[in-house]
C-alpha positions as CSV (number, residue, x, y, z in Angstrom):
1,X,20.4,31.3,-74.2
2,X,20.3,31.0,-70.6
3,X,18.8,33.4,-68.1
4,X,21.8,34.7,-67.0
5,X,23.5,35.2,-70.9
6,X,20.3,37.5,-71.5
7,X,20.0,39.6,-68.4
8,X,24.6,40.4,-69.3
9,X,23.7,41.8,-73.0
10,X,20.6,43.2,-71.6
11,X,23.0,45.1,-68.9
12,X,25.6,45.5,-72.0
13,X,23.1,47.4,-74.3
14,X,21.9,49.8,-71.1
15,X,24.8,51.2,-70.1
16,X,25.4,53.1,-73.4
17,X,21.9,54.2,-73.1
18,X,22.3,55.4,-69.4
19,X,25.2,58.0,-70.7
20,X,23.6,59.1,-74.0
21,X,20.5,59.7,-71.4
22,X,22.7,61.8,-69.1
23,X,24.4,63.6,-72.0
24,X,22.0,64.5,-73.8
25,X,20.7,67.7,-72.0
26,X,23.9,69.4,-72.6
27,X,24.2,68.4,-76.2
28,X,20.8,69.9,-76.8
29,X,21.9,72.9,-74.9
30,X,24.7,73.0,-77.1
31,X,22.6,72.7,-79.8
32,X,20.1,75.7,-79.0
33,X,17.4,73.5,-78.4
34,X,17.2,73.9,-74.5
35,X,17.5,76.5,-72.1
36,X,19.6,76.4,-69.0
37,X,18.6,75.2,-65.9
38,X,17.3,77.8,-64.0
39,X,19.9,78.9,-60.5
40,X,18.9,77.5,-57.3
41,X,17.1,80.6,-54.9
42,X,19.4,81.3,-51.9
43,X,17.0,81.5,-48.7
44,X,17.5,84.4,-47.0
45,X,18.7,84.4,-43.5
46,X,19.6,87.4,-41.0
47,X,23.2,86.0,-39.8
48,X,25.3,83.5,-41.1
49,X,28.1,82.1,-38.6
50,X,30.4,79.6,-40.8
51,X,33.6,77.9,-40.7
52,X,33.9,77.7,-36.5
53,X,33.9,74.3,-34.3
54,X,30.7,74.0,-33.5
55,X,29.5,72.3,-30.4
56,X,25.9,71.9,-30.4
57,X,25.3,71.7,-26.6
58,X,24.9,68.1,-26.6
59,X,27.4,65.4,-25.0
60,X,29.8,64.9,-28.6
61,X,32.9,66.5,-30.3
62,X,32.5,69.3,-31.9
63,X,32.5,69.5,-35.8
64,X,33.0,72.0,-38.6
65,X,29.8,73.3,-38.7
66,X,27.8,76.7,-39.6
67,X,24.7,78.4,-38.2
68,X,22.0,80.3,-39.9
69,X,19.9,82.6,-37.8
70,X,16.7,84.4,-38.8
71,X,14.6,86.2,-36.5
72,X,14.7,84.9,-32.9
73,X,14.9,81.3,-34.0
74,X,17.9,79.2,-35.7
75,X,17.1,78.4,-39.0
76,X,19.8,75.8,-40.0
77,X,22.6,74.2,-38.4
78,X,25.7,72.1,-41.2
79,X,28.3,72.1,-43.4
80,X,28.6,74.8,-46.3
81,X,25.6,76.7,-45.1
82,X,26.4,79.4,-47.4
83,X,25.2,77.4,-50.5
84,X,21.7,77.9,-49.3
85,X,21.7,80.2,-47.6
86,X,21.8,84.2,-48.4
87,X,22.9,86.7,-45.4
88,X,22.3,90.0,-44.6
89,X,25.7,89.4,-42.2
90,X,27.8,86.6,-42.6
91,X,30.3,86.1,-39.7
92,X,33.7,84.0,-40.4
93,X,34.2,82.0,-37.2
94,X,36.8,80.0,-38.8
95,X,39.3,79.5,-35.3
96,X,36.6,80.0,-33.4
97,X,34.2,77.9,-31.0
98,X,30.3,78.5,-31.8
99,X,28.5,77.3,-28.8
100,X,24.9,77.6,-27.6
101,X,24.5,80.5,-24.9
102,X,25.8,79.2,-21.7
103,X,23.0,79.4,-19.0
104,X,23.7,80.1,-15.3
105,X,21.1,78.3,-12.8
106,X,22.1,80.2,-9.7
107,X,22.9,83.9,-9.9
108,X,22.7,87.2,-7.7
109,X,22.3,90.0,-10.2
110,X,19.8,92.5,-8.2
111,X,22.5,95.2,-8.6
112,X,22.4,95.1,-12.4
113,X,19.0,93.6,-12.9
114,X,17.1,96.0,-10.9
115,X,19.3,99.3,-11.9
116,X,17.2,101.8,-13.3
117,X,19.9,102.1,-15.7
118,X,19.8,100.4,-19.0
119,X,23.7,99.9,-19.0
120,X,23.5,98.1,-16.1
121,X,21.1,95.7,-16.8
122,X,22.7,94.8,-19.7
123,X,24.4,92.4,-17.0
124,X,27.8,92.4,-18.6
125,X,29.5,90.6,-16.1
126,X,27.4,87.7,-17.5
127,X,27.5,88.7,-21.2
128,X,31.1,88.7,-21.3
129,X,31.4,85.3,-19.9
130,X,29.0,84.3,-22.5
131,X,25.7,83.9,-20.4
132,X,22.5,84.3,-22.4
133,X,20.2,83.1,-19.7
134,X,20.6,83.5,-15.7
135,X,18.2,82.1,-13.2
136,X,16.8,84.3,-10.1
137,X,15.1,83.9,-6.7
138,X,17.9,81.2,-5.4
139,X,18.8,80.3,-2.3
140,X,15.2,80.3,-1.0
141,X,15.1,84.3,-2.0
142,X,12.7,84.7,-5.0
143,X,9.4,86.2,-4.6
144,X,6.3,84.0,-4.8
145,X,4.6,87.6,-7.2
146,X,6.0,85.7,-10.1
147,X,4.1,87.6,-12.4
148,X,3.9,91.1,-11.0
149,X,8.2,90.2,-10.8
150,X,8.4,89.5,-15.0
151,X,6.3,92.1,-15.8
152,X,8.8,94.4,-14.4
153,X,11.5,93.1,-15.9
154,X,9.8,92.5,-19.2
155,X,8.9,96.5,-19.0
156,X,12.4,97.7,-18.2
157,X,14.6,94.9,-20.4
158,X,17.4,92.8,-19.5
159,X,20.4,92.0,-21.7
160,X,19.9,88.1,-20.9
161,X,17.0,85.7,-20.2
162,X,15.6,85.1,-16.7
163,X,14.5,82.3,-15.1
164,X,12.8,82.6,-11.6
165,X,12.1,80.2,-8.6
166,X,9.7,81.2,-5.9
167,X,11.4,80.7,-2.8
168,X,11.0,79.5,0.7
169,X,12.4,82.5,2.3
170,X,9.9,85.0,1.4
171,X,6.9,82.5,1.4
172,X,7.8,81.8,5.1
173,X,8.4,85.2,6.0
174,X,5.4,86.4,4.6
175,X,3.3,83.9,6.7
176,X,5.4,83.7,9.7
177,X,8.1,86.4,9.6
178,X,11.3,86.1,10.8
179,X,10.3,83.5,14.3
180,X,11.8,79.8,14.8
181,X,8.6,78.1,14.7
182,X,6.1,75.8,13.5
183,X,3.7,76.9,10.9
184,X,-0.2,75.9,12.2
185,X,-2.1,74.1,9.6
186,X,-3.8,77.4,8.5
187,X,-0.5,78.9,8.3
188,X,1.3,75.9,6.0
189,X,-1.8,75.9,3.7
190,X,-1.7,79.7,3.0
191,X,2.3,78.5,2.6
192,X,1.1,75.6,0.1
193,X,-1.0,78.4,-2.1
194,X,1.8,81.0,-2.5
195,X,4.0,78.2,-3.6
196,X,1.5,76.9,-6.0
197,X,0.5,80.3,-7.2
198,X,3.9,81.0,-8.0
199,X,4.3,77.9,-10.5
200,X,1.1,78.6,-11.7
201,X,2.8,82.7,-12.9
202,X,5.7,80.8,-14.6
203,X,8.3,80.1,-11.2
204,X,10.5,77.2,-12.5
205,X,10.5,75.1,-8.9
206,X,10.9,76.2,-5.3
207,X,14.3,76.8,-3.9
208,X,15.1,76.7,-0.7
209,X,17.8,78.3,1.6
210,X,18.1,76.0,4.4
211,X,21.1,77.6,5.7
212,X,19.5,81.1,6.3
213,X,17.2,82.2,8.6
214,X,14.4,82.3,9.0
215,X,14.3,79.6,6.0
216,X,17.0,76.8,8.8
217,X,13.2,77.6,11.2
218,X,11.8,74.8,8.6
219,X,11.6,71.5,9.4
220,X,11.8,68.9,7.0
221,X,8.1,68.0,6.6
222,X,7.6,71.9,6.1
223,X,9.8,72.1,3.4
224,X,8.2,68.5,1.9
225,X,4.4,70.2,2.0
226,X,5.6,73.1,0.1
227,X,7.9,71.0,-2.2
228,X,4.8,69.2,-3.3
229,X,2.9,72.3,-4.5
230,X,6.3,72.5,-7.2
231,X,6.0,69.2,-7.6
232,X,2.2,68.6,-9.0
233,X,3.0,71.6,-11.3
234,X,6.3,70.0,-13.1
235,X,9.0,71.9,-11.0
236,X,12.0,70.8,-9.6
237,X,13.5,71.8,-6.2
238,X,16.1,73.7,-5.6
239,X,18.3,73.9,-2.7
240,X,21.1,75.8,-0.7
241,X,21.0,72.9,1.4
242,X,20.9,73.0,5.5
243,X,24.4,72.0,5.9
244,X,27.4,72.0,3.6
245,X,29.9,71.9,6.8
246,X,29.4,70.5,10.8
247,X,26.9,73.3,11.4
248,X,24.5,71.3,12.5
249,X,23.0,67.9,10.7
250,X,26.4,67.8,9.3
251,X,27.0,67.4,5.8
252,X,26.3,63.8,4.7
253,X,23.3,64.3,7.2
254,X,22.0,67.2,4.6
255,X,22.5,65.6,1.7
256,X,20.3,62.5,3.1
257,X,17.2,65.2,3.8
258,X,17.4,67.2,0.2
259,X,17.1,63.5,-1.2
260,X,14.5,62.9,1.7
261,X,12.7,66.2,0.3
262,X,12.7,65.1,-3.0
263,X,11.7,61.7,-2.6
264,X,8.7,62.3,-0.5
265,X,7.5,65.4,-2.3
266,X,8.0,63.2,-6.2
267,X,10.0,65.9,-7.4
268,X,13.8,66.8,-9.0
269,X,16.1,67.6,-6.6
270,X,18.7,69.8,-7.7
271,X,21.6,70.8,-5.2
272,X,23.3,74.4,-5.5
273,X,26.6,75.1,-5.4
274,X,28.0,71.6,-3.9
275,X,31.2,71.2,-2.1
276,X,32.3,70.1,1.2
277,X,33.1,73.2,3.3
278,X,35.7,73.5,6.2
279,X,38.1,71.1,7.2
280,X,35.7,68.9,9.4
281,X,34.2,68.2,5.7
282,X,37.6,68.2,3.5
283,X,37.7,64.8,1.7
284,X,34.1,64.3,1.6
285,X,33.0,64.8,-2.0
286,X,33.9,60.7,-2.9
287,X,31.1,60.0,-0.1
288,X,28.5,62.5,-1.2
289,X,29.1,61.4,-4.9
290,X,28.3,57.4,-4.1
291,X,25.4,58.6,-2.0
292,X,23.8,60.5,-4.9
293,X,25.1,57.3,-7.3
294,X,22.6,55.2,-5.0
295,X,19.7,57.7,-5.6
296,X,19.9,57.7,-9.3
297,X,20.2,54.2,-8.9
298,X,17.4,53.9,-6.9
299,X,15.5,56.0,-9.8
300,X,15.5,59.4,-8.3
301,X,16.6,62.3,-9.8
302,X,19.3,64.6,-8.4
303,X,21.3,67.0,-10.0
304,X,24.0,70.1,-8.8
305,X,25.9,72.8,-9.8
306,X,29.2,74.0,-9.2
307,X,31.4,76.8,-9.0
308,X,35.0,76.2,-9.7
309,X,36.6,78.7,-6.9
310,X,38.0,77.8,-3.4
311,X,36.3,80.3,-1.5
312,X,32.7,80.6,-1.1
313,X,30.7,83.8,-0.7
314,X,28.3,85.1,1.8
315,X,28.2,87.3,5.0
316,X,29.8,87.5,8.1
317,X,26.4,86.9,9.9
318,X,25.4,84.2,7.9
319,X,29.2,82.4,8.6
320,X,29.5,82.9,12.1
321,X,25.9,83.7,13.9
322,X,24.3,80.8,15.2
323,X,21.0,80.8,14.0
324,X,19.2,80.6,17.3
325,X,20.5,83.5,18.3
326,X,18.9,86.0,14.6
327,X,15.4,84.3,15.9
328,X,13.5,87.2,15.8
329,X,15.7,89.0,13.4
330,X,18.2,91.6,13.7
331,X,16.4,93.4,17.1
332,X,16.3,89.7,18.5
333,X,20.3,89.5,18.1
334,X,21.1,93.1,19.6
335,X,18.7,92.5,22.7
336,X,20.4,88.9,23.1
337,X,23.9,90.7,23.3
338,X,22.8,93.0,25.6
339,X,22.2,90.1,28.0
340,X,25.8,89.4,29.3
341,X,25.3,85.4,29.4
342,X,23.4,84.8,26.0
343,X,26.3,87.3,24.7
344,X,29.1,85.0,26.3
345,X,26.9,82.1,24.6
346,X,27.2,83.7,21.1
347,X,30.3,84.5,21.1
348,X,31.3,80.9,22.4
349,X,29.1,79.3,19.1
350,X,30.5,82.0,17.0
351,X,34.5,80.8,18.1
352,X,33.2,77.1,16.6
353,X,32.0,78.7,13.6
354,X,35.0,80.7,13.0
355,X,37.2,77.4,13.2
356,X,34.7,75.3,10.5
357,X,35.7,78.6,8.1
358,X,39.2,77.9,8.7
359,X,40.3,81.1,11.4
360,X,40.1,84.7,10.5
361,X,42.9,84.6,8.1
362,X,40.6,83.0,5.7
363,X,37.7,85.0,5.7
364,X,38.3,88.0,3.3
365,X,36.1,91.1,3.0
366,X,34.8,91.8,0.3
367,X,32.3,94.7,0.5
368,X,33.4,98.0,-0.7
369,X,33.9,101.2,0.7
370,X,34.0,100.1,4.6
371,X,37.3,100.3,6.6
372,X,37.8,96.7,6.3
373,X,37.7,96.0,2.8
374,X,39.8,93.9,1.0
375,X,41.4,92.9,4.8
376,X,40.9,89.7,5.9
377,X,38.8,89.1,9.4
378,X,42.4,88.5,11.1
379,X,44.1,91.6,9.6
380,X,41.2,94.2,10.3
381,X,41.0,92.5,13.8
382,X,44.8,93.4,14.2
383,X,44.9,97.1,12.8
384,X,41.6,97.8,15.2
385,X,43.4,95.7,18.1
386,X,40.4,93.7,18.7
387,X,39.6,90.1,18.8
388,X,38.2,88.6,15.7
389,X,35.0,87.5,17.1
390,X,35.0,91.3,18.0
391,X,36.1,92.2,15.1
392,X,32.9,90.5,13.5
393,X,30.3,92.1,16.0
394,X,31.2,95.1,15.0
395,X,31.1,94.5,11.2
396,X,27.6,92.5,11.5
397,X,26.4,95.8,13.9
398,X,27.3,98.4,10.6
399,X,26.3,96.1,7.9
400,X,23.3,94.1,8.9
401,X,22.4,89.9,9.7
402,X,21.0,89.5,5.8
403,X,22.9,87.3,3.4
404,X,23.5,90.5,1.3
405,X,24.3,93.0,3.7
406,X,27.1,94.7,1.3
407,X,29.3,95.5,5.1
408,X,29.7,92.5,5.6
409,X,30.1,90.2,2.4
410,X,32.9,88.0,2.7
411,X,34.8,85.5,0.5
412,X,35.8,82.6,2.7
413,X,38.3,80.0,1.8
414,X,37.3,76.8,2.7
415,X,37.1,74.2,-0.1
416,X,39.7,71.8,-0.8
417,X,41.0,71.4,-4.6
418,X,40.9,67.6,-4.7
419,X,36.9,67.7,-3.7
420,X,36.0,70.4,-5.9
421,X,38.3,68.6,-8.8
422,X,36.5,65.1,-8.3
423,X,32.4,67.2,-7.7
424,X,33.6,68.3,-11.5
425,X,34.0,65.3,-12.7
426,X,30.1,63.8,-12.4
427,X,28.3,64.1,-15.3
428,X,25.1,65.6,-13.4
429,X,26.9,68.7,-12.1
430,X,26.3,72.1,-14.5
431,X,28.1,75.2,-13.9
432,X,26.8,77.8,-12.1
433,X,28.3,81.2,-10.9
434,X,26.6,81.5,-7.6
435,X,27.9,85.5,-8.9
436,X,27.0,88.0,-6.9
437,X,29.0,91.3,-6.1
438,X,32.3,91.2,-4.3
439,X,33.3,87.5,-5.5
440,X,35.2,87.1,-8.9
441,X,32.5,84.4,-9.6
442,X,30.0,86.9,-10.6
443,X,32.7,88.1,-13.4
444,X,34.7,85.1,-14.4
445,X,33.1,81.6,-13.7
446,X,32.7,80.1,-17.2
447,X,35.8,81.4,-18.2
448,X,37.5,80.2,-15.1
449,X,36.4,76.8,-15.0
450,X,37.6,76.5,-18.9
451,X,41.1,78.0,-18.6
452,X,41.8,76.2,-15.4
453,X,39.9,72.8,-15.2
454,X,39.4,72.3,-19.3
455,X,42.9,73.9,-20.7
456,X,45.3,73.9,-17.9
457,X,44.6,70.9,-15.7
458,X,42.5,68.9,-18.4
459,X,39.8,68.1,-15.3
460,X,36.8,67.8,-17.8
461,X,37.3,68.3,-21.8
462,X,36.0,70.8,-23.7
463,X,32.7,68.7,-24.9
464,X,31.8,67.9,-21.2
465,X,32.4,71.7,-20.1
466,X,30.2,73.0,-23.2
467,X,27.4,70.5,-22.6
468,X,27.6,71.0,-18.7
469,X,26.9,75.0,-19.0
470,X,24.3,74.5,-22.0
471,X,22.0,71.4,-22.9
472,X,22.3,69.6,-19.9
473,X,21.1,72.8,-18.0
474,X,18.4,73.2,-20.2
475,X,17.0,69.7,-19.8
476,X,17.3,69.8,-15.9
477,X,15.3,72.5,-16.0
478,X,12.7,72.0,-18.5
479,X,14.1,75.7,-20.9
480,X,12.2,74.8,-23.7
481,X,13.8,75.3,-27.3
482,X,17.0,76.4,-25.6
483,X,20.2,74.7,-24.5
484,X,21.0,73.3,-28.4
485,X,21.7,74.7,-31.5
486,X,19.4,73.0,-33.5
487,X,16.9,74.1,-36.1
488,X,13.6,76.3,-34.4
489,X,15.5,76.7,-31.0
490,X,15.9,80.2,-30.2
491,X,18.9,82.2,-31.5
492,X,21.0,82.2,-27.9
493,X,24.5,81.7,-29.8
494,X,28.0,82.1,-28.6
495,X,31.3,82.7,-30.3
496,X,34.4,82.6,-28.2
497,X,38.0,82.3,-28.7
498,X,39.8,79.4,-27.5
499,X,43.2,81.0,-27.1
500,X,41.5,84.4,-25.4
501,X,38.6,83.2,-23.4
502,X,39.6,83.7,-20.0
503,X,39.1,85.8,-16.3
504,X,40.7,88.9,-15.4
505,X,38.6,89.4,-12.4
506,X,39.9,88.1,-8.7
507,X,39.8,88.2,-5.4
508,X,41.6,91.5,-5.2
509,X,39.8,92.9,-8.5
510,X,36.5,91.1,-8.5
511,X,34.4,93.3,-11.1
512,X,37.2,92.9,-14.1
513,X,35.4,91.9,-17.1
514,X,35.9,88.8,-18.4
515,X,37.7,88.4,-22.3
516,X,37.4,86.4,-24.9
517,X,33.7,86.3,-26.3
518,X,34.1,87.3,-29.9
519,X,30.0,87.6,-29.8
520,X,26.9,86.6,-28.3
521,X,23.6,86.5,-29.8
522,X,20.4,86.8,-27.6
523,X,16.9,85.7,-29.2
524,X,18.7,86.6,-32.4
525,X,20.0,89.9,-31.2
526,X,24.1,90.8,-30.7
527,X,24.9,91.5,-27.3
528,X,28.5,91.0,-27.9
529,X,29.3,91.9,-31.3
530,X,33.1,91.8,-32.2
531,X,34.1,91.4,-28.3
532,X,32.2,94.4,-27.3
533,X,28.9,95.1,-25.7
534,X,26.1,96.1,-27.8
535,X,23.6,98.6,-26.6
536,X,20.6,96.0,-26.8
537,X,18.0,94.3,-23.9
538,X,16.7,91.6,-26.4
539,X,16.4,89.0,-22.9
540,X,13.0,87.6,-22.2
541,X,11.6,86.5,-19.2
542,X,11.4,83.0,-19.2
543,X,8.3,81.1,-18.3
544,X,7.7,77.4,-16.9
545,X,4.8,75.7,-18.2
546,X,3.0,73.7,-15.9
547,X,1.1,70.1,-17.0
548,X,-2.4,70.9,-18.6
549,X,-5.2,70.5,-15.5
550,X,-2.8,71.5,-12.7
551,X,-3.7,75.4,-12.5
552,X,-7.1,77.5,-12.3
């Protein structure tokens, strides 16, 4: 018999054997001569979210998935979870979206954060939008006591994380106060050892407000020395950068030093809130886009974030002053428009500035509680029959030169749709609120950018708009364990309705809470539990981790 003939009835006689083999523990249990398998033991988790479309914070679909949480931590993510596992709360999310914790990288929350009220620092204009973690100190503005600045908030509790950058603006001041000058060499290294200091408590970077004074004093080398500190300890740099408009390098001429900065100092550069500003700049995104194409081509790393909102936010001052003329600080300006030429001087510079932001009928005022709130610059100008450049004096004299002089906050239409549409598009720009109070943005970004740009005009899809608010965040800025749903990441877990996620805040009614998030775990903990705000401060006060050998 050949090979083959044997290896057939070899194959012929095993088969029966194979089913009697499988059989034959039910027969004997049949047969009272076994027992029965013993039930598999259900882990036991704290909450079970099953049946939603999950979208893991990665760059993919989303899937049919469920999430086990126990603790602060994520214990499983996959199909039919609740075959292994056993809940204490099970949560149907079937018609739902389940989504990691969106994370905002440019926030101004001092109102709620620093309220000696727990309610407030809940910072429900970011739970509601879904935010589990916010970053501080932007724009230049964070303090270089990184430590001394999360021990507070660690004491008093916050109802998201927090991420901190030391910033420029206080690290200059400190040193060199509010004057348009140089820094000796003395003066830049005591500079250099805030900044590194800073990283060294936990400070994620340094950001930098080149826009403001006294932070526009700095020169470009300045601002490399101090970017350098950030860079040996693993940050990235941050930046409100010099010019977003004509103001003075222009804005292709900005961009070309926050890639300068970056290059020179070896570090990330990530730019904040980017968009071409006033008509002198309208049309300009397709320009700045190629230009940061050619830097990641040329192996650098550069990053943004976005808002999705025509208008920007800021103050009057900071709009319309020209910067030489706050040297000094606020006295400084008042004694300059004492002197009848320098006034005549100012006001000139402030006339230009006036037509980058598009005229007075396009600044709106946004602080409350003053005569001109809610009026434009054109239509308070009218009703107190002055010129608008008068107008403005008078509001800067009541409500202070600082960026958050509460007078004078102002939202100021000046982007066109077609640049901000096309910025949305790149896959390296995150979402960010840039929220502080007066501007729907602080209430209604996430859920502005999806109803508008994801549902209505189909800009981006939903996969790019969850991954763009989530993972990709997280890996720009080194969040450990956050950013994903995966197993072992922490517990930061949104639910939201498609059909109901959206804004109610605007320009008119910016502090309307946003609807739509069904619930929102933090660290494991509901913040939003059945669309309403828990009484819980589970955030944490995030901390960078600089390379091994790089601090005392």
């Amino acid at each position: 018999m050949s090979g083959r003939g044997r290896r057939d009835r070899m194959t012929d006689l095993h088969l029966p054997l194979r089913r009697l083999a499988r059989c034959l523990p039910g027969l004997l249990l049949l047969a009272g001569c076994a027992s029965p398998p013993a039930p598999t033991a259900l882990a036991q988790a704290d909450t079970l979210i099953h049946g939603g479309l999950l979208f893991d914070g990665g760059n993919s679909d989303g899937r049919i998935a469920d999430v086990a949480i126990r603790g602060d931590r994520i214990l499983a993510v996959g199909p039919d979870l609740r075959r292994r596992y056993r809940a204490t709360r099970e949560i149907d999310a079937t018609g739902l979206v389940v989504a990691p914790g969106f994370i905002d990288p440019h926030t101004h929350p001092d109102t709620y954060l620093r309220s000696p009220d727990p309610a407030m620092r809940r910072l429900l204009p970011w739970l509601h939008q879904g935010v589990s973690t916010i970053f501080i100190g932007i724009d230049g503005g964070g303090t270089p006591d990184v430590a001394a600045e999360r021990a507070k908030l660690e004491a008093a509790g916050t109802g998201t994380n927090v991420a901190a950058y030391v910033g420029l603006g206080p690290v200059r001041s400190r040193v060199l106060g509010q004057d348009a000058r140089a820094p000796d060499a003395d003066e830049l290294a005591r500079m250099r050892t805030l900044v590194a200091d800073a990283m060294c408590e936990g400070a994620f970077g340094l950001s930098a407000g080149l826009f403001y004074a006294p932070q526009s004093f700095a020169s470009t080398d300045d601002v490399v020395a101090l970017a350098r500190e950030a860079a040996i300890r693993g940050g990235v740099y941050d930046t409100h950068q010099r010019d977003e408009s004509s103001y003075s390098l222009g804005l292709m001429g900005s961009v070309e030093e926050a890639l300068e900065i970056g290059r020179r100092a070896h570090l990330p550069v990530h730019i904040a809130h980017i968009k071409a500003l006033g008509a002198d700049v309208h049309g300009s995104a397709g320009a700045v886009i190629a230009r940061i194409e050619r830097a990641h081509a040329q192996g650098q790393r550069v990053t943004a974030d976005q808002y999705p909102w025509l208008a920007s936010s800021t103050s009057l001052g900071a709009a319309l002053l020209p910067r030489w003329a706050v040297d000094g600080g606020r006295p400084a300006l008042f004694e300059r428009l004492d002197d009848p030429a320098t006034a005549a001087r100012i006001r000139d510079d402030m006339r230009d500035n006036l037509q980058r932001r598009g005229g007075a009928d396009a600044i709106l005022m946004t602080g409350s509680g003053w005569p001109w709130s809610a009026r434009t610059l054109q239509q308070f100008a009218d009703g107190a029959g002055l010129d608008p450049i008068e107008a403005a004096l008078r509001i800067i004299g009541e409500g202070g030169t600082g960026r958050t002089g509460s007078a004078q906050r102002i939202a100021s239409f000046n982007m066109r749709r077609d640049d901000v549409d096309l910025f949305m598009r790149q896959p390296w720009v995150l979402t960010a609120s840039d929220g502080g109070d007066g501007h729907p943005r602080q209430h209604a970004t996430f859920p502005e950018k999806y109803a508008r740009f994801v549902v209505q005009d189909q800009v981006i899809d939903l996969a790019a708009f969850i991954h763009r608010s989530t993972g990709l965040t997280a890996t720009t800025f080194g969040l450990a364990d956050r950013g994903f749903l995966r197993p072992g990441h922490y517990a930061d877990v949104l639910v939201f309705d498609p059909d109901a996620y959206a804004p109610k805040a605007d320009y008119v009614r910016p502090h309307v809470l946003s609807e739509g998030v069904v619930h929102l775990f933090v660290n494991g903990v509901a913040t939003i539990d059945a669309g309403h705000a828990a009484h819980a401060l589970p955030g944490r006060m995030l901390q960078h981790r600089p390379p091994p050998g790089t601090c005392p």
